[in-house]
N, C-alpha and C positions, 0 to 999 in steps of 0.2 A: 572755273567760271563757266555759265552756260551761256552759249549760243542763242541769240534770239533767232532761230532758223526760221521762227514763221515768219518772217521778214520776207523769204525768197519766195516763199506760196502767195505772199500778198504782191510781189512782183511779177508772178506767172500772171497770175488774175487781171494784174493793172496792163500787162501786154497784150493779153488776149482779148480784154474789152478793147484797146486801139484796133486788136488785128478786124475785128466784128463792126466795129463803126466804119470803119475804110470801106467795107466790104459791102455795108449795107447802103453806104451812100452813092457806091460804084454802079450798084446796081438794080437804084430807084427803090430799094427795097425800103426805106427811111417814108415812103409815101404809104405803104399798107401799114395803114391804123390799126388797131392804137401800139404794135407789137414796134411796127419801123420807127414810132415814135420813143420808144423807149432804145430801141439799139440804134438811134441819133443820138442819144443822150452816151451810148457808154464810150466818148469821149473825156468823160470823170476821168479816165484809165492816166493818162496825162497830170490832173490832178493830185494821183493817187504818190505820182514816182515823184511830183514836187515835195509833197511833205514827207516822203522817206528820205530823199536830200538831204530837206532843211530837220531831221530828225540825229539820221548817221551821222552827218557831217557836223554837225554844229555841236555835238556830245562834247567832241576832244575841248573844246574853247571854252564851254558850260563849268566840265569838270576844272579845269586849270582857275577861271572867274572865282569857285567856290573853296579851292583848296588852297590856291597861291603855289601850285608846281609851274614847271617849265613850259611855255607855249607849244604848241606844234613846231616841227622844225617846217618853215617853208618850201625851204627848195624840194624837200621828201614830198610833200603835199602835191606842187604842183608834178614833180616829175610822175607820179603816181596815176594821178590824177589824168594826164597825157597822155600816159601807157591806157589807160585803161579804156580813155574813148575816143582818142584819135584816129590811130590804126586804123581798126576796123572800120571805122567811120568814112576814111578815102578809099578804102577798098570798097566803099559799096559807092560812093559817089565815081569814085571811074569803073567800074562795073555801070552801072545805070548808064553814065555818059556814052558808051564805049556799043551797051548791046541793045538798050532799050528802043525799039524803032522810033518815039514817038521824043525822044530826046534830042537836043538840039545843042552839038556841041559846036561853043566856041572857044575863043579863048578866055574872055569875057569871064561866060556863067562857069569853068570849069574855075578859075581862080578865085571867083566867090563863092562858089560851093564846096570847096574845096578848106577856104578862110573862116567857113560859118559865116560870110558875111552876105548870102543871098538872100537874106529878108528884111534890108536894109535897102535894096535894089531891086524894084519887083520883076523887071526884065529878063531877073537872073535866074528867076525862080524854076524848075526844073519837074516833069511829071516823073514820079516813083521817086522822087526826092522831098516831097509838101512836108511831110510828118517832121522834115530836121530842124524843125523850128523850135521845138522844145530841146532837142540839141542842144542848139544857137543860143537858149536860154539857159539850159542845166551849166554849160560854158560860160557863159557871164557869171553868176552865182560863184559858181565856184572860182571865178576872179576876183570877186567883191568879197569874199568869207576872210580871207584874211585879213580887211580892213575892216571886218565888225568883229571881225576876233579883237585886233587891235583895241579895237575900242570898248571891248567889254572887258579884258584882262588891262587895262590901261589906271585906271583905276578902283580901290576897294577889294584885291585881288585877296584872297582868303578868308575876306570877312563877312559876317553877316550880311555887309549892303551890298552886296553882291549878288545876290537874288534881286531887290530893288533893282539896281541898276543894269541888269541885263533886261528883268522884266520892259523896262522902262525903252533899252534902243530896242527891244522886239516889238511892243506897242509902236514902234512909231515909226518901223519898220509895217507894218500893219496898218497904220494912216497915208502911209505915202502911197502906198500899192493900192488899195480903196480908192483912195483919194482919184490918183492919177489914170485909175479906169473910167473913175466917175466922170472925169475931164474927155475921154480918149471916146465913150462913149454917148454918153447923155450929155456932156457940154460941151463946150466950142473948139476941143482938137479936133475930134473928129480922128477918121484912119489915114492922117498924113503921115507919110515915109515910114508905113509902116511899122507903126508905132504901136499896135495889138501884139505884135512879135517882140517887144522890148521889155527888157528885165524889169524895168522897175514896176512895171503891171503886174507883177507877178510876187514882189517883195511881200505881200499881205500872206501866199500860200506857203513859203517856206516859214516865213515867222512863226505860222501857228505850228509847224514840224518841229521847228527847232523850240518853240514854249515848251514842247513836250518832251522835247531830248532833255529840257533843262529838268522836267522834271524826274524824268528818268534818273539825272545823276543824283539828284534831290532826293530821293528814294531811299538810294543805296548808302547813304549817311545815317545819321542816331540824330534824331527830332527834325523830320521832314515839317515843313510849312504844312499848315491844313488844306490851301487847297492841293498840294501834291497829292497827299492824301484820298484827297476825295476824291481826284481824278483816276485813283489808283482802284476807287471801293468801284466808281462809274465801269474801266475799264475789267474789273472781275464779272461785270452781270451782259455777257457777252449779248446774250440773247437779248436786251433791253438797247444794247448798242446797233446790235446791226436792224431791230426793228425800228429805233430812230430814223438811223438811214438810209434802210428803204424806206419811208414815208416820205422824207422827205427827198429823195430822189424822185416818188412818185409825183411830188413837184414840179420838180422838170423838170418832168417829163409832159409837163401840159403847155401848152399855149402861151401862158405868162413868163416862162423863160425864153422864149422866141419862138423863131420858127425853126423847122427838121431840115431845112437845107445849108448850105453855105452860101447864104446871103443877108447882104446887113438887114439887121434889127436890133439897134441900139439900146433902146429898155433891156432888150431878151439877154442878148449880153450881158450885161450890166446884174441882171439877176441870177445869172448862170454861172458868173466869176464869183457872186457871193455864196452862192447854194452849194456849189463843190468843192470848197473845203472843207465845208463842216461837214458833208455826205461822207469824204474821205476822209474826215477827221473821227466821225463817229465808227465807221466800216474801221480804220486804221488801231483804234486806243487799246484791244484788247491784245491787239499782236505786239502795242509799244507796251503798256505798260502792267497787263495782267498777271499776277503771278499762280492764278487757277493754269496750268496747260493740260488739261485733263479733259477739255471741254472738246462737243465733237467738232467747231470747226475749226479749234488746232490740230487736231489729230488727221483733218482732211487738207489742212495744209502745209504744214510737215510729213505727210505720204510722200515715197521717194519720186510719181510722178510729177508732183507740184513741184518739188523741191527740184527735178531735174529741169521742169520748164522755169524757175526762177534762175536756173546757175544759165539761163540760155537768152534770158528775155531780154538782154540788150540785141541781140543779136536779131530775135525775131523782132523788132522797134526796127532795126534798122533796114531791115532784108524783105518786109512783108509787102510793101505797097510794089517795091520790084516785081514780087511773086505777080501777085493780082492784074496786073498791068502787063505785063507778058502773056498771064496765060488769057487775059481778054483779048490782045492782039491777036494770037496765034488761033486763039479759040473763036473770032470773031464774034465779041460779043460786046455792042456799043457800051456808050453810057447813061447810064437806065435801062438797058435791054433787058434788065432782067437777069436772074439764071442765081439768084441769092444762094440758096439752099443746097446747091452744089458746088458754087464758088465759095465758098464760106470755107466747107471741109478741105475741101482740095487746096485751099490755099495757106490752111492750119498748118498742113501735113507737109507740104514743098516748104512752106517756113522753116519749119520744126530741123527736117531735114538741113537745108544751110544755115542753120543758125546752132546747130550742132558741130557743122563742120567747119564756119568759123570762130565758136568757141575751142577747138581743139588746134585747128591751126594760126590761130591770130589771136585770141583774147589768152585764153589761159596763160603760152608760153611768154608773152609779153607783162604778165601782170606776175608770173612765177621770175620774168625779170627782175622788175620795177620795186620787187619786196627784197630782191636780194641783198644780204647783208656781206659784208665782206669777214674773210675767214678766220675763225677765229685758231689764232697760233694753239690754244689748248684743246686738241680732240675731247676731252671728257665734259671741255664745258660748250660744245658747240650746240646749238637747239636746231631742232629738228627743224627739214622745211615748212612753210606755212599751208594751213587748209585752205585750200581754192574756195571751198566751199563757205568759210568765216568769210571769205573778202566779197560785200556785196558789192552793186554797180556803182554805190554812190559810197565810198567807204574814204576817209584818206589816212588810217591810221594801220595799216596793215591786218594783222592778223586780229583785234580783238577788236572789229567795227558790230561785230553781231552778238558781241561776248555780253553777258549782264554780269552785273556787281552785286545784284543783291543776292 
């Protein structure tokens, strides 16, 4: 079976657009038009890691709807699932708490930050911690997945209506998420208890990931549906794909999606949450569902540099706004002071660097755990350990989350 590796280059790309947004809004760089207005925008990057989620993740439950096998086992899932983004995840919140001068520990914000549950308290909220909010989200999801699994293997499980009726909870999974930004922004929620940070605003961008997982498994069957199909002839004209989404990123990138700072603009929202999935859905189709890999921007992201910053990009998500924020402290350099174009690199590179070092010390050996099977009494039939490299950030099926079928 092969490896969907450009999976891990489209994850380098989606952390390094976060690391570049952080960096440009730190340091007023987001005000020099029209370039700060576009690296205000590569907050997509976010975007990008939701529909890889709701793509990996949702395969295993798609394939089980279509064929009538055995569900995922749970307790595998979530123990998995734990190992892979908890750890490291309190290692950087008491690191932050612990060195960051401008951190403010209590007991308070260290038990909600600690819980995922600081952005349900805005009190609690912590500087070189803002970014764990998608966190706090990718953690909900993957709380909720086994209750849409439930519900898609629940009934029709091997049969033809089983494309219907997964289609049908993802649509409507895709109404609620629309639906409920539309309330949250343009009508009368408003950002009470912060409620921009809550899953269910977010259910429309895993849906369209996971429509895609479905059809990825839809694929790899004898008489796919037409539009699988199509999406498969769409996803081979790579060059037609990512000219899509630039245009329409160059969208907005204007005015009509809001404004370049972080502050409200409810319209701008409201078009921003619509626009960037389908940027990322169009930027995303040829690494999900293409079966041209010949083309140059697979070959530029399956390069072992990309591939070595995707087997690292949780780590630089978690580790980067630390960077930047220390070395603004130590480097005295306010907020807005300027200094973009040399904070940018220098904070690529101290990334890079710890986020190597806790994938070597914290993620790999934890996740070479969490896959361990127990021993099998026949040496000849034992299988070999698993590739670190198959198990992406969002994977809960072991060794063959990046594997294709067809």
């Amino acid at each position: 079976m092969q490896r969907l590796t450009v999976l891990d280059g489209y994850r380098a790309v989606a952390a390094l657009l976060v690391v570049t947004t952080h960096v440009s809004f730190s340091t007023g760089f987001v005000l020099s038009l029209p370039l700060g207005a576009v690296f205000s925008r590569f907050d997509i990057g976010v975007t990008i890691f939701f529909l890889l989620s709701g793509f990996l993740l949702y395969r295993p439950w798609a394939r089980v709807g279509l064929t009538g096998t055995t569900p995922p086992a749970i307790g595998t899932y979530f123990k998995r699932r734990f190992f892979r983004i908890m750890p490291a995840y309190w290692v950087v919140v008491l690191t932050v708490l612990l060195i960051l001068p401008t951190a403010v520990l209590t007991t308070g914000t260290a038990l909600t930050n600690l819980t995922l549950t600081q952005f349900y308290v805005t009190e609690s909220r912590v500087e070189g911690l803002t970014q764990m909010w998608s966190v706090a989200v990718e953690v909900s999801f993957y709380l909720l997945l086994p209750a849409i699994g439930w519900l898609v293997v629940r009934k029709a499980r091997g049969s033809l209506a089983s494309t219907r009726r997964q289609l049908a909870i993802l649509a409507g999974m895709w109404v609620v998420g629309v639906g409920f930004t539309a309330l949250r922004t343009i009508g009368p929620l408003g950002e009470q208890l912060g409620m921009g940070f809550w899953v269910v605003g977010f259910l429309d961008w895993f849906a369209l990931g996971m429509v895609i997982g479905l059809a990825y498994e839809l694929l790899s069957r004898p008489d796919p549906p037409r539009w699988a199909q199509r999406l498969q002839v769409l996803a081979n004209e790579t060059t037609a794909c990512f000219i899509i989404a630039i245009a329409l990123f160059a969208i907005a990138c204007t005015p009509i999606a809001g404004t370049y700072l972080l502050v409200g603009d409810a319209f701008g929202d409201f078009v921003r949450h619509l626009l960037y999935p389908v940027i990322a859905l169009f930027f995303l189709l040829p690494g999900f569902l293409a079966s041209d890999k010949r083309t140059l921007a697979n070959r530029f992201l399956t390069s072992p540099v990309m591939l070595f910053l995707g087997t690292i990009s949780y780590g630089i998500f978690l580790w980067h706004l630390l960077v930047r924020d220390l070395l603004a402290h130590y480097l005295d350099v306010p907020v807005f002071g300027g200094g973009f174009w040399w904070m940018l690199p220098l904070t690529i590179l101290i990334t890079i660097g710890v986020a190597w070092a806790s994938w070597l010390g914290i993620e790999e050996p934890l996740i070479r755990y969490s896959h361990r099977k127990k021993p099998d009494p026949s040496p000849d039939q034992r299988s070999e350990p698993p590739d670190l490299r198959a198990i992406p950030d969002h994977d809960p099926n072991a060794t063959q989350s990046t594997t294709a079928t067809t």
